[in-house]
N, C-alpha and C positions, 0 to 999 in steps of 0.2 A: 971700244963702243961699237956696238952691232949700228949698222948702217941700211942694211937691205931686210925688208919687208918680211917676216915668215906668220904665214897664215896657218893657223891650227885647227884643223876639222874634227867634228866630232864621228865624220862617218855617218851619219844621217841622212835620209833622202830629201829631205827639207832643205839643205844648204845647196845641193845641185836649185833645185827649183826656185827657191827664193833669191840665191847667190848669193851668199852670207857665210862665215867663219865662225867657230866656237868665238877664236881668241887672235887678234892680230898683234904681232909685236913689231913696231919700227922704233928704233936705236933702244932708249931703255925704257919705252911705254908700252905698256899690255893695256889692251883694249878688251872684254870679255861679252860677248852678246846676250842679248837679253837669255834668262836658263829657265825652265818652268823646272815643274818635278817628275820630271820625266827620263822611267831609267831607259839601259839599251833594248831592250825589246818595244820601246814603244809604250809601255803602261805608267801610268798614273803613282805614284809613291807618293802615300799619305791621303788618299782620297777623304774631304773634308775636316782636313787637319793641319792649322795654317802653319802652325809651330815643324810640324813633322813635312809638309813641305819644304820651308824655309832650309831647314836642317840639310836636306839635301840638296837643295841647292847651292847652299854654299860649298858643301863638298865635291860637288859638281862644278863649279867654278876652280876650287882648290886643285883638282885633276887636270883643269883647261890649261890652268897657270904652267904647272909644274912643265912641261914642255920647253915652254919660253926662257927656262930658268927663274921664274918670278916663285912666291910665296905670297899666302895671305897677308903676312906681314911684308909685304910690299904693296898693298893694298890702298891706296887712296881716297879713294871715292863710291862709295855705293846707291844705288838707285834700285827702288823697292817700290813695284807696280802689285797693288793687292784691289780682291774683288769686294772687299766688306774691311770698311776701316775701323768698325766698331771691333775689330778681331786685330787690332794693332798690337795689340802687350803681346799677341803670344810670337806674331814676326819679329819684332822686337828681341824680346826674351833668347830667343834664337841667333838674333845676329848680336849681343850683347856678347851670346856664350863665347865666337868665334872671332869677334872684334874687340870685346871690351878691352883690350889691353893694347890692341892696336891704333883704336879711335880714328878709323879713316871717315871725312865727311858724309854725309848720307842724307839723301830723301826717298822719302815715304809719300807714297799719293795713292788713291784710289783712283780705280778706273772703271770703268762700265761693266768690261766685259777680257777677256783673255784670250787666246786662240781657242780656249773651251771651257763648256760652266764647269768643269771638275777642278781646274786650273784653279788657284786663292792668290796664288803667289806668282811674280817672275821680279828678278833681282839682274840687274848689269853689274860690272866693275871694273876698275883701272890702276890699275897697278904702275908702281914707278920704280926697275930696277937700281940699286944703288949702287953703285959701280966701288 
C-alpha cells in the first residue's frame, strides 16, 4: 500500500497561483480537482455544449487518474457543478456513457456561475485503488 502523498500536476499556470493539484493520491485514494473543458492550450472544448463538454472532461480526469495507477473504474464518487440545470440530461447522458456500468455515487447541482460564462460544466472525482 502506497503511504506517501504523490500530487499530480496538470502543468498549468493556475496550480502555481492558486496551489492546487490535477489529482492527489495518499495510500489508495485519488482525489481529482475540480476539471472544466479546458484543453492544453488553454481553449474552451465544446463551447455551449454541455454534453461535449462533459465528454471531455471525464477524459480529462481519465488522463489525471492514470498516473496514480487508478482507472475510471476505480472511480467512486462524482460531483457535477453545471451553469443551466435545465441542460441536466445532456451532462447526464455523458457520464451515463462512462459510468453506467461503473455506478460511482454522484451529485449534480447548479451553480451561478464558473470561473467563466463559456464554462456549462466542471466535475471532481475520487477514486478508490483496489489493491
Amino acid at each position: 500500500m502506497m503511504s506517501q502523498r504523490q500530487n499530480i500536476p496538470s502543468g498549468t499556470k493556475w496550480e502555481a497561483i492558486a496551489g492546487y493539484s490535477r489529482a492527489v493520491r495518499l495510500g489508495n485514494i485519488v482525489h481529482v480537482s475540480g476539471t472544466t473543458a479546458t484543453d492544453e492550450h488553454g481553449n474552451v472544448v465544446g463551447a455551449d455544449d454541455p454534453y461535449a463538454q462533459t465528454v471531455y472532461i471525464i477524459q480529462k480526469i481519465e488522463r489525471a487518474l492514470k498516473p496514480t495507477g487508478a482507472t475510471l473504474r476505480d472511480v467512486v464518487r462524482t460531483r457535477i457543478y453545471v451553469t443551466d440545470i435545465s441542460r441536466w440530461e445532456d451532462v447526464a447522458r455523458a457520464h451515463g456513457e462512462y459510468f453506467g456500468a461503473i455506478l460511482p455515487t454522484n451529485t449534480l447541482v447548479e451553480v451561478s456561475a464558473l470561473v467563466g460564462p463559456e464554462y456549462l460544466v466542471e466535475m471532481e472525482a475520487e477514486a478508490i485503488i483496489q489493491p
